[in-house]
C-alpha positions as CSV (number, residue, x, y, z in Angstrom):
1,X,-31.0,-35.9,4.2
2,X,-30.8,-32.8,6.0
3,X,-29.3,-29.6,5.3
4,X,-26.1,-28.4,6.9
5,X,-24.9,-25.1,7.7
6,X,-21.7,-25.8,6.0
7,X,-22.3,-22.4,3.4
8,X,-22.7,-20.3,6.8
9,X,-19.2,-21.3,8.4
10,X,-17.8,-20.4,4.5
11,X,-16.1,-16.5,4.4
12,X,-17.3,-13.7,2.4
13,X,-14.6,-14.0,-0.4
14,X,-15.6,-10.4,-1.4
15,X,-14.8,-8.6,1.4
16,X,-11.1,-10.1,1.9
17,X,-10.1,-9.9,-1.4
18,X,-11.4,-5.6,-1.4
19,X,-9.8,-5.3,1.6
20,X,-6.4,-6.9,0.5
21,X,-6.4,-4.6,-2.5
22,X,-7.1,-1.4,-1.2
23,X,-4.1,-2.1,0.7
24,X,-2.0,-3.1,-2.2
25,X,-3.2,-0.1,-3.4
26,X,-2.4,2.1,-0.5
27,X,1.2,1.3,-0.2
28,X,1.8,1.6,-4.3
29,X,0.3,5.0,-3.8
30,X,2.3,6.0,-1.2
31,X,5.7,4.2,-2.8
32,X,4.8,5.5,-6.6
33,X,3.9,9.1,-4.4
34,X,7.5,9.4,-2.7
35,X,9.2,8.5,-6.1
36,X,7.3,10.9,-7.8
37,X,8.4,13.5,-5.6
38,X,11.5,13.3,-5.1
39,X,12.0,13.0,-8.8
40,X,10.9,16.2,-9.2
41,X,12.8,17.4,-6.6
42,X,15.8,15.9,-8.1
43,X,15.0,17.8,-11.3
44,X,14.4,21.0,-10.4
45,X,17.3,20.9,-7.9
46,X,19.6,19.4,-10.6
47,X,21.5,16.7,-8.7
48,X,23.9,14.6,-10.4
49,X,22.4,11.6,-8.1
50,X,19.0,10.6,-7.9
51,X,19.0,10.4,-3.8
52,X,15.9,12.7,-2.8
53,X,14.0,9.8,-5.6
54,X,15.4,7.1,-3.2
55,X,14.7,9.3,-0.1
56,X,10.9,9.9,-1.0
57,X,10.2,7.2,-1.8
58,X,11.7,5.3,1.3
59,X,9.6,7.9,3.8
60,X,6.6,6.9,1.1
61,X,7.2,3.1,2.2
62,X,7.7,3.8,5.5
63,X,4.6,5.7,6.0
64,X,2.4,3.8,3.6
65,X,3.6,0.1,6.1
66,X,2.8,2.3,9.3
67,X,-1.0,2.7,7.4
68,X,-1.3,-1.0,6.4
69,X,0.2,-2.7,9.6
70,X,-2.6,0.0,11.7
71,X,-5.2,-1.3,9.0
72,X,-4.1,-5.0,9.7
73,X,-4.5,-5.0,13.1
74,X,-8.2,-4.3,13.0
């Protein structure tokens, strides 16, 4: 019986999963960053609401999707 090139059509599961969580990892970073931020900008500015938290960490979002969606159309 001969041998089939099945195993050569097969993807590198290696690569995809690496590359799925470096970005996972990119846009926790960059959500975890914001929130960070502004919660220390919410401290030493003293505000009764936490809106430079939600703020930051919006503008981390929206620049950590602009990084993965660049990345994903490679």
């Amino acid at each position: 019986m001969p041998k089939s090139d099945i195993s050569s059509n097969q993807p590198d599961g290696g690569r995809g999963v690496m590359r799925h969580m470096g970005l996972a990892v990119t846009l926790a970073t960059g959500i975890g960053g914001g929130a960070w931020l502004g919660s220390r900008w919410d401290a030493s500015a003293q505000h009764e609401v936490q809106w430079a938290t939600a703020l930051c960490a919006m503008l981390g979002l929206a620049a950590s999707m602009t990084i993965v969606l660049k990345d994903l159309k490679r």
